[in-house]
KEKE-382413 format. One record per residue (C-alpha): residue number from 1; residue in one letter; x negated, z, y negated. Coordinates in steps of 0.5 Angstrom, whole numbers, plus 2048, in hexadecimal, padded with zeros to 3 digits. Each point is the difference from the previous one (the first is absolute). Example, Ala and Ser with C-alpha at 12.3 -4.5 7.8 and 13.67 -1.06 7.14 Angstrom:
! residues 2
{num = 1 residuo = a px = 7E7 pz = 810 py = 809}
{num = 2 residuo = s px = 7FE pz = 7FE py = 7F9}
***
This chain:
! residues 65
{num = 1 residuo = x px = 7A7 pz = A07 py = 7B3}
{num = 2 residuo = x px = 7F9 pz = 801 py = 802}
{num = 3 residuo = x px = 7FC pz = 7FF py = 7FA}
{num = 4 residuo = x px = 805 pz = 805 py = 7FD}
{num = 5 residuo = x px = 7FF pz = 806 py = 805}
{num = 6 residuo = x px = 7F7 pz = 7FF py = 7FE}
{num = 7 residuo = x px = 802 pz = 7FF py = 7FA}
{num = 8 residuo = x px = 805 pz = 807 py = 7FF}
{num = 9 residuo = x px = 7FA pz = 803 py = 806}
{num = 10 residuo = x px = 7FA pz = 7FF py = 7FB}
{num = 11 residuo = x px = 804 pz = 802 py = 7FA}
{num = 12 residuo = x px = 801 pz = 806 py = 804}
{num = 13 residuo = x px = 7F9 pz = 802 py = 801}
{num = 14 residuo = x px = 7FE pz = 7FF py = 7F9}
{num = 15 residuo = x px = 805 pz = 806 py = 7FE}
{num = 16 residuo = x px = 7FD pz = 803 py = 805}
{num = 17 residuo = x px = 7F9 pz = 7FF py = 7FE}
{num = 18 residuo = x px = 802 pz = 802 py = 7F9}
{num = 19 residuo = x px = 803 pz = 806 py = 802}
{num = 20 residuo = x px = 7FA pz = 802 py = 804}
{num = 21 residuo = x px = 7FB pz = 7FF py = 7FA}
{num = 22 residuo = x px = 805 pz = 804 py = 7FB}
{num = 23 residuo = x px = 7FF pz = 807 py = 805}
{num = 24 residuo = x px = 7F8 pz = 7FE py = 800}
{num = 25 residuo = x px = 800 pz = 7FF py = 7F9}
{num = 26 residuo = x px = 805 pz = 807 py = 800}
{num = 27 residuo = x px = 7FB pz = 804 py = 804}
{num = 28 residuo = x px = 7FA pz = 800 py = 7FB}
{num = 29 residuo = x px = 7FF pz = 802 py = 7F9}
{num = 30 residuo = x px = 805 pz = 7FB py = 7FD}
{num = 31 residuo = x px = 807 pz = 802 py = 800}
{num = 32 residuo = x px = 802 pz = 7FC py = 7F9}
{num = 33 residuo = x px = 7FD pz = 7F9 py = 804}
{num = 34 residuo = x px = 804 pz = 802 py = 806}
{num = 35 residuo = x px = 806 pz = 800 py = 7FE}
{num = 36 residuo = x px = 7FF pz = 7FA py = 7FC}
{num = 37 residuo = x px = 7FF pz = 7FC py = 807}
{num = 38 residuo = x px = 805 pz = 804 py = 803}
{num = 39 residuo = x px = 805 pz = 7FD py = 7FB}
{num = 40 residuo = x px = 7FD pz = 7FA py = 801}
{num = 41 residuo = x px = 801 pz = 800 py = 807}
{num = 42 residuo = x px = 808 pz = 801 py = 7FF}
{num = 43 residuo = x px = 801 pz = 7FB py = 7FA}
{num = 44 residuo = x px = 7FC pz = 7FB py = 806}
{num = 45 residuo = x px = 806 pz = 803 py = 804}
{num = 46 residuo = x px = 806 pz = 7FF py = 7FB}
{num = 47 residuo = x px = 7FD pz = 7F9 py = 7FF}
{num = 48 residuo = x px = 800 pz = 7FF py = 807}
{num = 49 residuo = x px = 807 pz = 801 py = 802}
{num = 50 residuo = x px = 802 pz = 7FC py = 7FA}
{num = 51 residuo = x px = 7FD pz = 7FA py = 802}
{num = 52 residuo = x px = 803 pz = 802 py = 807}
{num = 53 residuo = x px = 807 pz = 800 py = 7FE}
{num = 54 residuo = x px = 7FF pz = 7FB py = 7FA}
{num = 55 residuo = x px = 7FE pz = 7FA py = 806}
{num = 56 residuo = x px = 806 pz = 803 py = 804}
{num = 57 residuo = x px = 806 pz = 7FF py = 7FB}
{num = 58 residuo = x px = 7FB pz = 7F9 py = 7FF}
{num = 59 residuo = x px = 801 pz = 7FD py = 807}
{num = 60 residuo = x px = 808 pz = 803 py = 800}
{num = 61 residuo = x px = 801 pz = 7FC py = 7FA}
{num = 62 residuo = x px = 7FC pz = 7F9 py = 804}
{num = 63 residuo = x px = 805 pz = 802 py = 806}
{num = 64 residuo = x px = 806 pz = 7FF py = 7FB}
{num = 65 residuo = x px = 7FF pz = 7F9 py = 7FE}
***
């Protein structure tokens, strides 16, 4: 459980850190590269939480048997 929790803590910070260099990217001139960088950060999102879900419907599938 321990390693899960960093696991889940680090993967937090990084969205974080992506969604913080989207509002940077967004206050300068470059509108156009900000928006793809804040797409980025959601699609590392979506990716994320199916991961995430995808390793839970896999250890109730290990719990079955």
């Amino acid at each position: 459980m321990g390693f899960e929790r960093k696991l889940e803590g680090m993967l937090v910070i990084g969205v974080c850190v992506g969604l913080i260099i989207t509002v940077i990217f967004m206050g300068h001139e470059h509108y156009f590269l900000g928006f793809h960088v804040l797409y980025g950060a959601i699609g590392v999102g979506f990716f994320l939480l199916t991961t995430k879900i995808l390793s839970v419907i896999q250890r109730e599938g290990k719990q079955d048997d």
